[in-house]
C-alpha angles and dihedrals in degrees: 000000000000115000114228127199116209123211121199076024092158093055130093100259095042093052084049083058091042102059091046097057091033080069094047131111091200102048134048110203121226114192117214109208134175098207125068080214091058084064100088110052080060099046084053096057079046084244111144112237123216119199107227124139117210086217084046144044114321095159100107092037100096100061101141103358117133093191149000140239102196093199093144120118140157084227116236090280103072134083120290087243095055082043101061089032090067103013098056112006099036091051089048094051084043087050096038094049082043086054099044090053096047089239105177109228136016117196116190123199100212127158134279100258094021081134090058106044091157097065100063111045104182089059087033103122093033088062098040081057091045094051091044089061088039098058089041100057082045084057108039100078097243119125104254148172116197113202115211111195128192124228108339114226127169092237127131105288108237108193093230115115145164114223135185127172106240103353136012084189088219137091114239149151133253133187115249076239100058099048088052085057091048091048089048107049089041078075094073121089139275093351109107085002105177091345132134119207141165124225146191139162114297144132109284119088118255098249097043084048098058085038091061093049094050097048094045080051 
């Protein structure tokens, strides 16, 4: 059983994650929280809880973990320097402490046209954050897959996406579940390996969609 450390692990999209690998038989959860108070949400679901703050220290944060789901965020609303402390800091201390420890995968959840900050001004310095992090797990040597969602919304996840590597060269809206599911099964291998793709809700199943991407690859 791999052993996963979640980061963001508190938000709505990370419990979300979570839940799913706390399910499974092939991975063991490990929730990284900033707050001594944050423990015991965890402690009740009998997933194992690890202090490390993304405007902090992360660096011992990665005894024992086999791979990495990156779902924190400081969310579109927030300064520009909160933004680029968690967004992006945050996300290199998190890669490069990845990196020291030899963990073996490192899936990012980042934002549909992080690649075109410039287009959307009122997200404008979220998704230069979000590009930052982005460039730097592409360049950091570790195996990776970076998950770019539409639109989120809190409805029932249907399992039912629409995918592209690099662009899907459309706007669009994705349920919070079934961006967890898409976080979750990128960290098998070698399906998305080192790959960057968009997604929104669609018609093809979840698992048939990142097979498709893997194999057109």
């Amino acid at each position: 059983m791999e052993n996963i450390l979640i980061a963001g692990a508190t938000g709505a999209t990370g419990k979300r994650v979570i839940e799913i690998l706390n399910n499974s038989e092939s991975f063991n959860p490990l929730a990284l929280i900033r707050k001594e108070e944050q423990r015991q949400q965890f402690e009740d679901m009998d997933v194992e809880a690890v202090m490390g703050d993304l405007e902090g220290d992360v660096s011992h944060t990665m005894k024992g973990i086999d791979k990495v789901i990156f779902a924190a965020g400081s969310g579109g609303g927030t300064s520009e320097e909160k933004t680029i402390a968690v967004d992006q800091e945050g996300a290199k201390k998190l890669i490069d402490a990845a990196k020291n420890s030899n963990v073996q995968k490192f899936v990012m959840l980042s934002a549909m046209a992080a690649d075109e900050p410039s287009k959307n001004e009122d997200l404008k310095h979220y998704l230069e954050a979000k590009k930052e992090a982005d460039d730097y797990l592409r360049a950091s040597g570790l195996n990776y897959t970076i998950v770019r969602p539409g639109a989120l919304t809190d409805d029932l996840g249907l399992a039912k996406v629409e995918v592209a590597e690099g662009s899907l060269g459309k706007r669009g809206e994705i349920s919070r579940d079934d961006v967890a599911f898409l976080l979750v099964m990128s960290l098998a291998d070698p399906l998305v390996k080192n790959m960057t793709f968009e997604a929104i809700e669609g018609q093809q199943s979840i698992k048939e969609a990142l097979l498709d991407l893997t194999t057109k690859a």
